[in-house]
N, C-alpha and C positions, 0 to 999 in steps of 0.2 A: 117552280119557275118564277113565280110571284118574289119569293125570299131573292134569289139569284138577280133579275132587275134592280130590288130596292138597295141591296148589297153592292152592285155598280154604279149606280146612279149614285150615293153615297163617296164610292171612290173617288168617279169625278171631278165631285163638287168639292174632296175634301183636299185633289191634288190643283184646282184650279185657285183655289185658297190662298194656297202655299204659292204657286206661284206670281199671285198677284201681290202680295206679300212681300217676296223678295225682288221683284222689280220694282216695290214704291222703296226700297230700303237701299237700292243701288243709286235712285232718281234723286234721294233725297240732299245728299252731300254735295252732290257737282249740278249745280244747274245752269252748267254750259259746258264749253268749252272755254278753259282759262287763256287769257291772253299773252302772248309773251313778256311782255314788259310787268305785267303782273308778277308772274315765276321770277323774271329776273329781281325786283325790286324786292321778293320776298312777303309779298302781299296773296299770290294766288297759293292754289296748292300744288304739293311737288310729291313725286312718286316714290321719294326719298323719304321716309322716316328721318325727320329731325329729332334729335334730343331735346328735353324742354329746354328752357332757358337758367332754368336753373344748375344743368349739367356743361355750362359753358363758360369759358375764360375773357375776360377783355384785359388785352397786355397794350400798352403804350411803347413804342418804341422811335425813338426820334420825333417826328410830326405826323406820324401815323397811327393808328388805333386800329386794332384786330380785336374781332372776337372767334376762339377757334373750340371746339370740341374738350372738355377734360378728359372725355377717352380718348386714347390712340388712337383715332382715327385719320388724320391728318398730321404730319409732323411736324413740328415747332422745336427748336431747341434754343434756348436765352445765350447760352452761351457763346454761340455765334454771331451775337452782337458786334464785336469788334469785326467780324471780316465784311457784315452787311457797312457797318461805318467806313470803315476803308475802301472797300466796291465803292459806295458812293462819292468820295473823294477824289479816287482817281476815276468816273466816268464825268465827274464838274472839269476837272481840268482836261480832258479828254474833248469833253465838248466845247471848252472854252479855246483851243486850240482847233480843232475842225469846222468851227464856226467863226473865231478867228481868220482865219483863209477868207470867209466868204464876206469879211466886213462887220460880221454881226458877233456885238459885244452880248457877254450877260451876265442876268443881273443874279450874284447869291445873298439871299438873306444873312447879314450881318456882316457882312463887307464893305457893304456903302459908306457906312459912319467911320469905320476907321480907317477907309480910304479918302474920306474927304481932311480927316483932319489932318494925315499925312502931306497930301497935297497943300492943305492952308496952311501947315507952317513953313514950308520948303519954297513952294512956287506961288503965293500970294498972285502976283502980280499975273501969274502966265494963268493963273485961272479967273481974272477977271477979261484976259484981254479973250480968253475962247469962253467964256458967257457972252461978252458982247457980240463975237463973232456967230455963236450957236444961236443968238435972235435976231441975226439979219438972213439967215435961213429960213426958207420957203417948209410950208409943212412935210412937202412928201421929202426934201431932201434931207428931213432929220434923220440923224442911224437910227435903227433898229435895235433895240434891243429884245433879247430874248429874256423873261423869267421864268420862275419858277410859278407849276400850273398852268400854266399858257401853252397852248399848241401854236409851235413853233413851223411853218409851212416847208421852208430849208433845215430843218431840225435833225434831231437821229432818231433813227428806228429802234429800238430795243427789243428785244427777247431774251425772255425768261422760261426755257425751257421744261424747268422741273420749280413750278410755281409755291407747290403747296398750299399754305393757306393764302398767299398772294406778299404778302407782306413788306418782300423787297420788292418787288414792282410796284407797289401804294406808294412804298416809299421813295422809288425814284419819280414817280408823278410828286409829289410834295415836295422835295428835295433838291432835283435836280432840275435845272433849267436848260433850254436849248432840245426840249423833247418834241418830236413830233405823235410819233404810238409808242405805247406799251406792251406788249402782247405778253399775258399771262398762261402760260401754257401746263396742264398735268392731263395724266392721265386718268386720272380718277375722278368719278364723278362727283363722290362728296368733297373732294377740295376745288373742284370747278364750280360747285354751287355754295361754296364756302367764300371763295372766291370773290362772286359775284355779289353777294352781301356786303363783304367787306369793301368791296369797290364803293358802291353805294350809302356807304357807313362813311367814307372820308371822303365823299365826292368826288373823284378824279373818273366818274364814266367815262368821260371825252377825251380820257389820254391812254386808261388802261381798259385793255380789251380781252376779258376771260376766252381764253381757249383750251376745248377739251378733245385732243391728238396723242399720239403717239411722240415722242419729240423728237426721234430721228425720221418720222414720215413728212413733220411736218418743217424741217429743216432740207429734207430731200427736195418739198414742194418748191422752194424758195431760191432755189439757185440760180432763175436768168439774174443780170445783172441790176434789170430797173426792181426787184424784188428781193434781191438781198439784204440783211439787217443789217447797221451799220454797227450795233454790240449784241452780241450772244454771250448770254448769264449762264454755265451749268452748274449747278452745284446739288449734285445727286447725292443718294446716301449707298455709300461705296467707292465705286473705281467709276467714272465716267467714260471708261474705253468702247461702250458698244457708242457713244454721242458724237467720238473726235471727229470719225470719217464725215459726217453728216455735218458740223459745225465747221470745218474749214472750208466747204464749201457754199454754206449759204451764208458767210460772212462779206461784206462788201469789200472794196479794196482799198486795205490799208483801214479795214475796222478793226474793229479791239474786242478780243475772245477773252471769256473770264472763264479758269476752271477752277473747283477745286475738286482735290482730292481728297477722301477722311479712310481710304485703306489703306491704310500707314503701315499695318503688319509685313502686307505684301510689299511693299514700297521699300520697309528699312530692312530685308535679307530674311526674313522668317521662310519664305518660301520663293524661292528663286524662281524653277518654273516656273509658277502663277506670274509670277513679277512679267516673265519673258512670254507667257501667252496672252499678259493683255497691255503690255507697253512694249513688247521687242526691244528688253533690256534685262539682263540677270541685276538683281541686285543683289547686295555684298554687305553682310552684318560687318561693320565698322561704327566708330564713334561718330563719323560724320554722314551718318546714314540721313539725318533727317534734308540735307543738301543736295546728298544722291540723290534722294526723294526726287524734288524738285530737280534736277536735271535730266532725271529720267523721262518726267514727265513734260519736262521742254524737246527732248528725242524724240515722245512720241509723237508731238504735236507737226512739228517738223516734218517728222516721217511721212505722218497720212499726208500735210499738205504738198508734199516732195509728188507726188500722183498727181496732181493735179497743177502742175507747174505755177508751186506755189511755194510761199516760206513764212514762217515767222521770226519775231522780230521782238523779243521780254522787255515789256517794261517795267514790270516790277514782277519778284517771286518771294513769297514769304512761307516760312514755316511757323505754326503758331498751333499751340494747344496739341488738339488731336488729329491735324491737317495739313494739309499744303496747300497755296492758293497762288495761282500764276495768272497773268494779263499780258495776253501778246497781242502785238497787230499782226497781219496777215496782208501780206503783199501777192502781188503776182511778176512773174520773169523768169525765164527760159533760163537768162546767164548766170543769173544770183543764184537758182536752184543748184547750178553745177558748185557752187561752192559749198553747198551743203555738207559732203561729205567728211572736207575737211574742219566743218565744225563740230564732226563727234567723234570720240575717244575712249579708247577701251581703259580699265583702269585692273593694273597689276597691284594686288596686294599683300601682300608679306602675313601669311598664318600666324607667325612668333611673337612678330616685333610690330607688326600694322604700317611699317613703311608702304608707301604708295605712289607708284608712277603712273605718269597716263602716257598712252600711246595713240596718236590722231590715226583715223580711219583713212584720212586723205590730206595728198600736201597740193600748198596751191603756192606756185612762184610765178615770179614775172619774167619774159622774157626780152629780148634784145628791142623786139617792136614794141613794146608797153602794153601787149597785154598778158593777161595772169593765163599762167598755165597750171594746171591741174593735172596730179597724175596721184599712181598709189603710195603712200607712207611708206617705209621701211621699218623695220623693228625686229624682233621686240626691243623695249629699253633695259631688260633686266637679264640678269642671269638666271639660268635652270636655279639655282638654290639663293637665298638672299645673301647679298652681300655683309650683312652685319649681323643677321643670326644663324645663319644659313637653312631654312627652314624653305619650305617650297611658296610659291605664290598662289593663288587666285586669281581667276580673271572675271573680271563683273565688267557689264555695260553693254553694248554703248551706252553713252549719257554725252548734255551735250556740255560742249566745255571751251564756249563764248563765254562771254558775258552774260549774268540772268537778270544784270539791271540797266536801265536806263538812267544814268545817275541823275542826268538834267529833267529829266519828268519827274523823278522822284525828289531834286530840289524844290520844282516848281506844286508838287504837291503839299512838301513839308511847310512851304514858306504858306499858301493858304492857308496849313491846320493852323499855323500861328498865328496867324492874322484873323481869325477868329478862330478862337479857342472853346468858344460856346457855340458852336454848331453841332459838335458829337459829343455824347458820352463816355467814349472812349478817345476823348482826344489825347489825353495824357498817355496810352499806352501806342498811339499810333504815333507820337510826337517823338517817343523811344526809341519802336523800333524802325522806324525809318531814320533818324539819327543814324544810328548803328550802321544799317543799309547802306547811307553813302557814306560812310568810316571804313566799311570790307574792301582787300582787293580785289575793283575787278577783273583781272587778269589772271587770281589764281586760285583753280578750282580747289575743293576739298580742303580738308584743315584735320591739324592735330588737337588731343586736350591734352591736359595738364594731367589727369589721374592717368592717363591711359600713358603718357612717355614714364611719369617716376612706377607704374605699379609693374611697366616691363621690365625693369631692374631693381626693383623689389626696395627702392630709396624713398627717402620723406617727401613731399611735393614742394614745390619752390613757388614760391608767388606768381600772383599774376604779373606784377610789374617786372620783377626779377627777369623772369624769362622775355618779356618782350625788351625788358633794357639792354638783355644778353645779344639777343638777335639785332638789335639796331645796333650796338655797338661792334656788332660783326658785320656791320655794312649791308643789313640784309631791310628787307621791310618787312614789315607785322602789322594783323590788326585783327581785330573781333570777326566773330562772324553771327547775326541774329538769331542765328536756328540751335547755337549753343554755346552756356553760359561759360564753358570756359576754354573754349575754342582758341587755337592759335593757328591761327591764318598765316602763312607767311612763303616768300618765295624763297627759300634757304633749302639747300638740299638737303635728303635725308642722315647724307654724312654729318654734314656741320650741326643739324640738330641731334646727333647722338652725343657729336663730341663735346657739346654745350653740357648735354644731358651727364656725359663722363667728367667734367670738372665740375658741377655739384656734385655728383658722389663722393669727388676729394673732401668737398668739406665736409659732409654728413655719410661716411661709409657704411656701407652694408657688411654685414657677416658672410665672407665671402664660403667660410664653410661650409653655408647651410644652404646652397646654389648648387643646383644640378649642374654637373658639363654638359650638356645636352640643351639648358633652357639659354630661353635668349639674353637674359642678364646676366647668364655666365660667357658667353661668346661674346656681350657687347662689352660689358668690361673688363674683359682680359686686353682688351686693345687700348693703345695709349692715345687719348687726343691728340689731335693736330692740329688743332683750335685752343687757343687759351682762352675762355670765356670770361668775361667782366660782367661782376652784377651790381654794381653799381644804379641806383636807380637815375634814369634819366627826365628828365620835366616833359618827354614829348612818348613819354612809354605810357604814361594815363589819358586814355581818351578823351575827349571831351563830352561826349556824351555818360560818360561815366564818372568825371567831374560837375557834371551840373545836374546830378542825380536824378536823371529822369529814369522813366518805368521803364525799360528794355524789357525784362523777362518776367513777365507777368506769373504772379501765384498763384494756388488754385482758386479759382471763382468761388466755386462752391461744394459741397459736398455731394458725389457720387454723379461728379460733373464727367461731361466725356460724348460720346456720340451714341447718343441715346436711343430705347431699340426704335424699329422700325415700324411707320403704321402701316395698320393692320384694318381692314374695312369690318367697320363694326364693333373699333377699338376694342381695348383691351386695360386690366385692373390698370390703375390711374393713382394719383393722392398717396394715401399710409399704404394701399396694400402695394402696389408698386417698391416701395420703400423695403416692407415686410420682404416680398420675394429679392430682392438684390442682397439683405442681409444673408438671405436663407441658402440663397448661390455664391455667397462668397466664399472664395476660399474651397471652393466645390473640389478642385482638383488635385489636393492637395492632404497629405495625408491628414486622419484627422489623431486627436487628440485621445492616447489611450487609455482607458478606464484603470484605472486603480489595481480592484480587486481581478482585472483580468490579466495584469501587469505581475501582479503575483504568482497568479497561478500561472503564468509562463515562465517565472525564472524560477518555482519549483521544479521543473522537471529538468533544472542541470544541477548538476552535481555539485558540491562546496568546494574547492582547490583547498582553501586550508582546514577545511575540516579533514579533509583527508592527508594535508601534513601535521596535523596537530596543531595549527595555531590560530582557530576561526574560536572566538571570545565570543560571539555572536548568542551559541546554545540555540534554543529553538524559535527565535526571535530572526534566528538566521534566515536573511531572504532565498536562500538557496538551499536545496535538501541534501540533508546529511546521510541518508538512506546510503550504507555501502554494496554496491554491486558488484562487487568482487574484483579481481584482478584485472580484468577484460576492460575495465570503465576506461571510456577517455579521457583524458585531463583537457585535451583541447577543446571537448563540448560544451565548456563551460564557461560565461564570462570571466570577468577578472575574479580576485577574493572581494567577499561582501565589508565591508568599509566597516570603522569599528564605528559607534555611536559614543561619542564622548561625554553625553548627558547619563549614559546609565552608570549606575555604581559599581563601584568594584565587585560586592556579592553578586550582582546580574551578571556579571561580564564571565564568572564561575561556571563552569559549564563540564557534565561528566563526559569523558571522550568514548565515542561507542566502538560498535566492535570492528577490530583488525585494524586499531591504534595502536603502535608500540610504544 
């Protein structure tokens, strides 16, 4: 009994130990409760495991500074530098016009200087006489101006739905002037606390505000009217289809929605379904697919806000790199909506020859009393089989097939990147493709190329100028189009561009022998023009943007540049090994490279053809075996005969002929 007591009282004392132990161990670290502003400034402690400091990045980009994760854990990609530069251009001019209305000018960083000396050498006189008059001015009744960093009280609201590490919201606080909030929005919590660092890293607390939501629940929250954003940012990594419905609706009226797209696969005809279960548009592998892109993705925008008697309205649409990136405003109206209809078009395309018409969903005329009347299209435009190869069509779309620019906003942007040229980094490549932009027709969707019209009829390719001096000379118009390089835009029918197409053949013909009757450059030139084409070059067939050599289509950035994976919580290999796996997957799917000695012993097991005619010089050097199987052997299981080797000598080439040679 004695033993038994002193054995418990031992246990006791040895579990009461332990546990006082590990409550002075728990007590030791936190001695309190950490304050918010602590957490947020990155002073207290966070329930997140940080990486040290030595496993993190600081990138400078524009007036802003990020420090993000070198794991995966948070996405970043450099090469979307240009579309954040361009976002911020046109939300300057965006603002500068919305704020405009209300009287209040603003102020960009490096505009000032070369608008004053604009104004001192032209109007001298008229800007002394409104100095004079701007100091007989009471103080409150000086204008307003809005800058850049300043909260703006009548300003715009922004949202950033898919924030990441913040970076384009820092940099519309640093950037862009005319801002009231910023709201930062991700779903993740390490880039909501990544976030919140980085805010505090470049000071803009009091403009950008980290929020950590869902970004369609938090776009759902926002739809009265005095709580709508006046711009919505999305730029997901993917398809942004599950964001539209939620984004047309908590946008203000007559704000400006920025999308882009980076699933191009779906977008340019890889997978049509997929296209049509999250845009409600087949698309259609053609050369002009990256413009479908982009119209599909104006249809769907459309579409969702069509529900809620609403519409939009492109100001600009760009195709670039590995994307699409579109900017509508978002109006409201019962009547406008009904014209919708007739703003989207199915588009018929020829399998052979890639001819393409579009057919409107709906027509909208005016009647006796001056208003428009709307009713259904008639159609199709085409024949059951193609008129020039006779080959069947395809039908892709709808897509929409307005206008996808606003020329005059995109003048008024281009004329600011000039006017200071040293605000972006990528000014020179935004200076290009907006050139080009307002060089396209807007009136005519979709565009031919140049390899795609001579490789149908199997002919050399004809210049760029050549072909467009053709078509001006036929009274027709032409121009570029930015989503590719050697695009021919033009309103000419498909007729007259074959026929164009069939008098360069005259001068450079094809071997018409070696043309299947069935293929399409045997249908298309058996028929005689009816077009005499002139290629003459003409002085107004070279663009100007293409005369004064700016950047239009930008090269590869960098190496194993593209839409980079996706993060991953708790990232994932970074740096060389990153590197090391992209090499090790490339080329994954494709067959690989076959070994030598395994190369051999498969083309031993066919039989020699001329060794069994008596004329393989090869002897047993020969790559195929000479072994005779009798009468029964194939001849056809064999490749062709094994090639002679012209390096060996005459005695090697000697060879005895085995048996059942005659």
């Amino acid at each position: 009994m004695l033993h038994t007591r002193i054995f418990l009282w031992l246990s006791l004392t040895l579990r009461s130990a332990r546990s006082l132990s590990r409550i002075r161990s728990m007590e030791e670290p936190s001695q309190g409760p950490p304050s918010p502003g602590a957490v947020e400034n990155g002073t207290g402690p966070c329930r997140e495991e940080r990486p040290p400091a030595a496993q993190e990045t600081a990138v400078t980009e524009g007036a802003a500074k990020i420090a993000f994760p070198s794991a995966n854990e948070v996405f970043y990609n450099p090469v979307q530098e240009f579309n954040r530069d361009l976002t911020i251009a046109v939300i300057t001019e965006f603002a500068r016009l919305q704020l405009g209305a209300k009287g209040i000018p603003i102020k960009v960083p490096g505009e000032k200087d070369v608008q004053k000396v604009v104004v001192y050498l032209s109007e001298q006189e008229e800007e002394k006489v409104e100095a004079k008059e701007g100091e007989n001015l009471a103080p409150r009744e000086q204008p307003r101006t809005a800058a850049v960093g300043e909260i703006c009280e009548e300003g715009l609201r922004v949202l950033e739905g898919l924030a990441a590490s913040g970076l384009r919201s820092i940099r519309f606080a640093r950037e862009v002037p005319g801002l009231r909030s910023v709201v930062a929005n991700d779903a993740s919590a390490q880039a909501v606390d990544l976030i919140r660092r980085n805010v505090q890293l470049n000071d803009v607390a009091h403009l950008v505000q980290p929020s950590q939501a869902d970004a369609r629940m938090l776009m759902y929250q926002h739809q009265k009217l005095s709580e709508r954003f006046d711009i919505i940012d999305l730029d997901p990594y993917g398809s942004p289809a599950p964001f539209l419905d939620a984004a047309v609706q908590a946008v203000s009226e007559g704000g400006l929605l920025c999308v882009t797209c980076t699933d191009m696969a779906v977008l340019a005809g890889h997978s049509g379904e997929t296209c049509y279960s999250k845009y409600g548009a087949m698309a259609l592998k053609s050369r002009a697919c990256h413009e479908m892109a982009l119209r599909i993705v104006l249809h769907s925008l459309d579409l969702h806000a069509n529900c809620y008697q609403r519409f939009v309205m492109p100001l600009l649409s760009v195709s670039a790199d590995f994307y699409v990136r579109v900017f509508v405003r978002v109006f409201t109206g019962q009547a406008k909506v009904k014209a919708s209809a007739s703003k989207q078009a199915l588009v018929f395309q020829c399998v052979g020859c890639g001819a393409f018409h579009l057919q409107r969903l709906g027509k909208a005329s005016g009647s006796h009393s001056g208003q428009v009347k709307f009713s259904a299209a008639c159609g199709p435009p085409v024949t059951p089989q193609c008129e020039h190869c006779g080959h069947r069509h395809q039908l892709g779309g709808p897509v929409w097939a307005e206008p996808i620019h606003d020329l005059e906003f995109v003048g008024r942007i281009l004329e600011a990147v000039r006017a200071n040229p040293g605000r972006f980094h990528t000014s020179d490549r935004i200076r290009g493709v907006l050139s080009v932009v307002t060089e396209e027709l807007p009136d005519v969707p979709l565009y031919y190329t140049l390899d795609q019209l001579s490789s149908t009829i199997r002919c050399s390719t004809p210049s760029l100028l050549k072909l467009r001096s053709a078509l001006l000379h036929a009274g027709f118009r032409v121009s570029l189009s930015h989503a590719c390089k050697n695009a021919v835009k033009t309103d000419a029918p498909s007729s007259a561009i074959w026929d164009i197409m069939r008098c360069w053949e005259k001068k450079f013909p094809v071997k018409r022998e070696r043309l299947s009757e069935i293929s399409p450059a045997f249908r298309i030139l058996s028929v005689e023009p009816r077009l005499q084409a002139d290629f003459t070059i003409r002085e107004d067939a070279n663009p100007s943007s293409r005369q004064q050599g700016l950047k239009r289509f930008q090269a590869n950035p960098e190496a194993n540049w593209g839409p980079l994976p996706r993060a991953r919580p708790g990232g994932k290999v970074s740096g060389k090994a990153m590197e090391e796996r992209r090499r090790l997957f490339q080329n994954k799917r494709k067959v690989p490279a076959e070994d030598p000695a395994q190369r051999a012993a498969r083309l031993k097991a066919f039989p020699c053809k001329r060794f069994k005619e008596g004329t393989c010089e090869r002897g047993d050097q020969c790559c195929y075996s000479h072994s005779y199987s009798g009468p029964g052997a194939s001849d056809d299981a064999s490749p062709a005969g094994c090639p002679v080797n012209p390096r060996q000598s005459p005695s090697e080439l000697t060879a005895t002929p085995g048996p059942g040679v005659g």
